[in-house]
Every structure is written in structure tokens, then in C-alpha cells.
TORLUM-25108 format. One record per residue (C-alpha): y, x, z. Coordinates in steps of 0.2 Angstrom, whole numbers, plus 5000, padded with zeros to 4 digits. Layout:
// residues N
YXZ ...
***
This chain:
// residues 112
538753085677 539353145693 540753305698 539653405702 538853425684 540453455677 541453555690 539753675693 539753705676 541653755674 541853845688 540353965684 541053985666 542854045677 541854145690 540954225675 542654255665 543354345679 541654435685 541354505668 543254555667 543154655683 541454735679 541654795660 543154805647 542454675638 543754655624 543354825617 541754765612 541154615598 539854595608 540554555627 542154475614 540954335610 540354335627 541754285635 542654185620 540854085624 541254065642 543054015634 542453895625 541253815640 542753775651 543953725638 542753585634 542353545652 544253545657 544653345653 543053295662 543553415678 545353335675 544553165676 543553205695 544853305699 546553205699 545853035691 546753075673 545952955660 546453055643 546352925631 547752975618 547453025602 547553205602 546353215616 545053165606 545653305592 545553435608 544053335614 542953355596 543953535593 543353615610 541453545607 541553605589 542353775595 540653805605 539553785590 540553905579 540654025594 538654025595 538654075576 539854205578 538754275591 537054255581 538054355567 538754515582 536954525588 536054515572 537354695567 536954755585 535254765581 535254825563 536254965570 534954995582 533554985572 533755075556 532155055547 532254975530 531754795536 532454785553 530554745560 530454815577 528654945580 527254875578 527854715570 527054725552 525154745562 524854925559 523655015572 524555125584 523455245583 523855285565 525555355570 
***
């Protein structure tokens, strides 16, 4: 792998972070919470491998490998979380009994 597939990554996931942050008050919001705690995640988990290309630091230790697993993990739980803000953002959004978007159970439009 060369630097440029992890520094590109990490530095989008900053650039991001601050973009959003100067666009919109994310942290009012579950919705632009999990998007930037994604983001988060993204760089935290990128940040040994960019240590590596940057400065040549081998991290080898023990607890590395407990940050190493933990920032990984933290991305999978973060994506869960997500599916679970979106999946209330819609509900709220569409009240109908069974959360089915128009037209989704096949009926004619014409009907209506």
C-alpha cells in the first residue's frame, strides 16, 4: 500500500470534519452526530498508518493493537448507529402504518 491511499483518505475525512463544521451545526442533529463521529472514526483508524508514511513510526506495542482493533471496530458500530438514526428519520418522515414509500405495495396511481 502506498501514502497516498492512506494520507488521501485521512485528509478528506479532516477536510470533511472541518467543511461540515463550518457549513452546518452538526452536533444539534443525530443525524450530522453520526456523520461526523463516521468521519471520526475514519481517521482515527487511518491515523497509525499516516504515522507510519509520515515520521517512519513502526507502532508495534501492545496497546496499539487494542487502538488498532478498537478504532476498526469503532467504524462498524458507527455504521449501525447510523442505520438506526436514518431508519427514525424516515419513519418520522413517512407516517403511514408500514413505512412503504407511494406507490410501493403496486397500487395503480390512478386509483388515488
Amino acid at each position: 500500500m502506498d501514502s497516498w491511499s492512506v494520507c488521501f483518505p485521512f485528509a478528506a475525512a479532516l477536510v470533511y470534519i472541518a467543511g461540515y463544521t463550518a457549513m452546518a451545526r452538526w452536533w444539534r442533529t443525530p443525524v450530522g452526530r453520526s456523520m461526523v463521529s463516521l468521519a471520526v472514526a475514519i481517521a482515527l483508524a487511518l491515523l497509525p498508518a499516516v504515522l507510519h508514511y509520515a515520521a517512519g513510526l513502526a507502532l508495534t506495542r501492545r496497546w496499539f493493537r487494542w487502538y488498532d482493533r478498537g478504532s476498526l471496530n469503532a467504524i462498524g458500530v458507527i455504521l449501525l448507529w447510523r442505520l438506526v438514526v436514518l431508519w427514525r428519520v424516515q419513519r418520522a418522515r413517512c407516517p403511514s402504518e408500514d413505512h412503504q414509500p407511494p406507490h410501493a405495495s403496486g397500487e395503480d396511481n390512478a386509483a388515488h
